[in-house]
N, C-alpha and C positions, 0 to 999 in steps of 0.2 A: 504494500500500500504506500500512496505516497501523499503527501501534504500539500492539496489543494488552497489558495489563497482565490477567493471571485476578486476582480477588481472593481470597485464600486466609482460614479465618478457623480455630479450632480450637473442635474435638466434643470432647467428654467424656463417656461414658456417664452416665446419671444411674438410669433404671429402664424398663422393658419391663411391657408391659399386650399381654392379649387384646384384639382389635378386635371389637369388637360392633354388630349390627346394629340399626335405631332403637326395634326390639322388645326390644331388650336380650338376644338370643343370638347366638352364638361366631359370627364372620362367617366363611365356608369360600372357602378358594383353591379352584381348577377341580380339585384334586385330592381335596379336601375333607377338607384339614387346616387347621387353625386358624390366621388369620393377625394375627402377633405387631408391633406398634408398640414402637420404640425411641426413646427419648427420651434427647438429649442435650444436655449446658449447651454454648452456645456463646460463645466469646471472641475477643476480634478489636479491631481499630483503633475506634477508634467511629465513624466513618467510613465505615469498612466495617458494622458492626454499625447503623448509620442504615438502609445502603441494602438489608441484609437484611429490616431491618424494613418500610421501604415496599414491598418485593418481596412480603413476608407481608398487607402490609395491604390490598396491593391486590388480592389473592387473597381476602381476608376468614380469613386464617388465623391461629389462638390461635400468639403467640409469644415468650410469657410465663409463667412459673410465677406459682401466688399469691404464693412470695416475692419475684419482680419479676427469678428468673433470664432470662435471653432462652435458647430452646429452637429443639430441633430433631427435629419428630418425620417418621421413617421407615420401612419396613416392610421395607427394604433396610440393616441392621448392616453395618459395618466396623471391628469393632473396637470394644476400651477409647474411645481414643485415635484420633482421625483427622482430615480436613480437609475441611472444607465450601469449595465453591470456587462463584462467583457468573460467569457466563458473559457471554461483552459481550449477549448477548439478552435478559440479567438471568433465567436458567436459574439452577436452584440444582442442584452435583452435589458428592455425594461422592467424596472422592478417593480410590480403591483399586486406587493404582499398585502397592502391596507385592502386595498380592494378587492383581492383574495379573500381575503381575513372578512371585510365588512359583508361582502355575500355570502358566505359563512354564516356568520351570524343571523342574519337577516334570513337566511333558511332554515336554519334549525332554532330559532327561538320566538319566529314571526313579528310582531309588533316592541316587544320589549329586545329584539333582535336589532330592528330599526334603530333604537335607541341608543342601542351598543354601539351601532357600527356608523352612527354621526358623530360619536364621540371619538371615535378613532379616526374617522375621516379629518373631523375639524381638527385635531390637536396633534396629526401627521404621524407619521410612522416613518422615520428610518434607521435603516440598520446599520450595524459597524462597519466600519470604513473597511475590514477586510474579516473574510468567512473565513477558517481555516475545517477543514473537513477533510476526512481520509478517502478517497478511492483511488479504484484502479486507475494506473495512468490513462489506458485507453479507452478509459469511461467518462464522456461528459455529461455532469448530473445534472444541467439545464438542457 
């Protein structure tokens, strides 16, 4: 077994655009609603914020504002506020343990569920700046 570290980095909302197709009209999910990109500034170790960027570069992915913020666009929101987390496979996944956690709740306790999980929504949720956990090397647990 060997000693897993996630890297955790922090999102900040910045602004949401329509996604367009290269005709320049509304791109349609299967249900044919309009699917919305979130763009958020990211912060982190620069260290971390290095290996996010080779993770983007090698993708050929824009991960940069023209002011020179480093970015993070998704089609999948979590929030103001939340945590971009980089996987030992070098996977990029948003963390949305509150939200995990608060539909949880809200299923197995119904109304007084609700109650739980505005409390956790409102007063945020996040986790340590680094998970240490055992597995296999060739096991990525995200």
């Amino acid at each position: 077994m060997t000693v897993l570290t996630l890297t955790h980095m922090n999102l900040s909302y910045r602004r949401s655009y329509p996604k367009l197709t290269p005709d320049g009209k509304l791109k349609l999910d299967k249900k044919g609603k309009s699917i919305t990109v979130y763009v958020y500034g990211v912060t982190g170790k620069p260290e971390d914020i290095a290996k996010y960027g080779a993770i983007m570069d090698a993708g050929a992915h824009n991960w940069k504002d023209p002011d020179g913020t480093v970015v993070h666009f998704t089609t999948r929101p979590a929030g103001i506020n939340c945590q971009l987390m980089i996987s030992i496979n070098d996977k990029l996944y948003i963390d949305t343990s509150a939200i995990d956690m608060a539909n949880a709740l809200i299923e197995q306790y119904g109304e007084v569920g609700k109650i739980m999980a505005a409390e956790i929504l409102k007063n945020g949720f996040t986790p340590p700046s680094a998970v240490a956990v055992e597995v296999p090397v060739d096991n990525d647990p995200l």
